[in-house]
C-alpha positions as CSV (number, residue, x, y, z in Angstrom):
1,X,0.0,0.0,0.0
2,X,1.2,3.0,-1.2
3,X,-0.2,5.4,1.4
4,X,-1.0,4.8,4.5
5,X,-5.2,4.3,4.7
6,X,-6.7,4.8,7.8
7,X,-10.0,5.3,9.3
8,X,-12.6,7.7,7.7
9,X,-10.5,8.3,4.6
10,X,-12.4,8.1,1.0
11,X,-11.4,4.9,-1.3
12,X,-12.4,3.5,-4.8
13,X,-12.6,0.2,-5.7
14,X,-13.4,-1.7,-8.5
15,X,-16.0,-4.6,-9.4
16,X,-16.6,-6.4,-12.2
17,X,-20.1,-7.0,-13.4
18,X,-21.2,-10.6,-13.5
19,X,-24.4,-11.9,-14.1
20,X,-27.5,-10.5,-14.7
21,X,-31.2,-10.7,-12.8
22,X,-33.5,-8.2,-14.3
23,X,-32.0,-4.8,-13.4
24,X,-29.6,-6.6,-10.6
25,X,-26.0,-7.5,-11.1
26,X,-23.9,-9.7,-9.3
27,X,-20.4,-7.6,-9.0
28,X,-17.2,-9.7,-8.3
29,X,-14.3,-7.9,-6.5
30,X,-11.1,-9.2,-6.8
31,X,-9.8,-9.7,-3.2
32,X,-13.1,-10.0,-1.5
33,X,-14.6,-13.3,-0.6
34,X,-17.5,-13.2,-1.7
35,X,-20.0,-11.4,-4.4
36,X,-22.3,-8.7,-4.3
37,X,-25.0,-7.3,-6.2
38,X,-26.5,-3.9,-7.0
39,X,-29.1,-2.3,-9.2
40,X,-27.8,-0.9,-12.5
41,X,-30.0,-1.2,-15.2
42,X,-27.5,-0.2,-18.2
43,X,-24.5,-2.5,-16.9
44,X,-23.6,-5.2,-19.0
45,X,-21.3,-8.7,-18.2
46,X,-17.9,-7.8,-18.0
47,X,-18.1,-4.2,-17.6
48,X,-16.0,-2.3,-15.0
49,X,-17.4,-0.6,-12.0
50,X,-15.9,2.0,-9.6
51,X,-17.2,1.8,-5.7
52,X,-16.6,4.8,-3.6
53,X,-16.8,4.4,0.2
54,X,-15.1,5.4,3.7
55,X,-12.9,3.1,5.4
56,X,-14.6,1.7,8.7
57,X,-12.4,-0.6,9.9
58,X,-8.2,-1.7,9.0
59,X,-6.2,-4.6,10.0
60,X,-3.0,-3.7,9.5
61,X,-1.7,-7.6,11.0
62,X,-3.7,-8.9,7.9
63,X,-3.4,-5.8,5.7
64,X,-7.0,-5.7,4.7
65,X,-9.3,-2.3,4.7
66,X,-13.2,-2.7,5.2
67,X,-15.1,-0.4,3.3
68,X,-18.5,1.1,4.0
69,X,-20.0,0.7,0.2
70,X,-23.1,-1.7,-0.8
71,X,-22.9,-2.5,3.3
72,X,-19.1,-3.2,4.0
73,X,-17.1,-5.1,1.9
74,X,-13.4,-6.0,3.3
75,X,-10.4,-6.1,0.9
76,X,-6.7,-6.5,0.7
77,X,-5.6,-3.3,1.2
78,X,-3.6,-3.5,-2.1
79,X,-6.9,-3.3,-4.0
80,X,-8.1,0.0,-3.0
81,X,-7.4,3.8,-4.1
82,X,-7.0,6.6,-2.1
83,X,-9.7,9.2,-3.4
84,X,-9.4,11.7,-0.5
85,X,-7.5,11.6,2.8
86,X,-9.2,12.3,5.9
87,X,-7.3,14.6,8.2
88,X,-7.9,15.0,11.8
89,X,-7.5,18.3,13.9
90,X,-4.5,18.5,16.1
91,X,-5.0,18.0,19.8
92,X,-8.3,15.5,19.2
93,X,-7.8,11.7,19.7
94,X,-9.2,9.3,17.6
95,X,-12.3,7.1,18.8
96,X,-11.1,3.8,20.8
97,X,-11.4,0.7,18.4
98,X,-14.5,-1.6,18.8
């Protein structure tokens, strides 16, 4: 990872479309574990989709980012770009970890 990613900051990542059910698509991203799915009607097999989300959560041990877009999705951390970084005011402390 490039830059370091941390809590709050903005990210991209992209899925591929899969399959289609009537105006849902699955969406297959690469280092996730599973699939998702989403509404967009004009999306065909194959095509390329950007996600935008903030980072919730990241395991630096397993370098892996979860990401608050169509729910949460968790990624290598490798798979996601930095769209806008997130900085804190001096003198505050960030929240405790769950």
């Amino acid at each position: 990872m490039p830059r370091e990613i941390n809590i709050g900051d903005k990210v991209a990542i992209m899925a591929t479309v899969g399959k289609r059910i009537e105006d849902r698509v699955t969406l297959h991203i690469w280092t996730a574990n599973q699939s998702y799915s989403t509404i967009e009607p004009k999306a065909k097999s194959g095509d390329k989709i950007r996600l935008e989300g903030e980072v919730v959560h990241v395991d630096e041990e397993l370098r892996r980012v979860t990401v608050q877009v169509l729910g949460r999705i968790t990624v290598d951390a490798s798979s996601v770009e930095l769209v806008k970084k997130i900085r804190r005011p001096k003198g505050t402390t960030p929240l405790p970890a769950d």
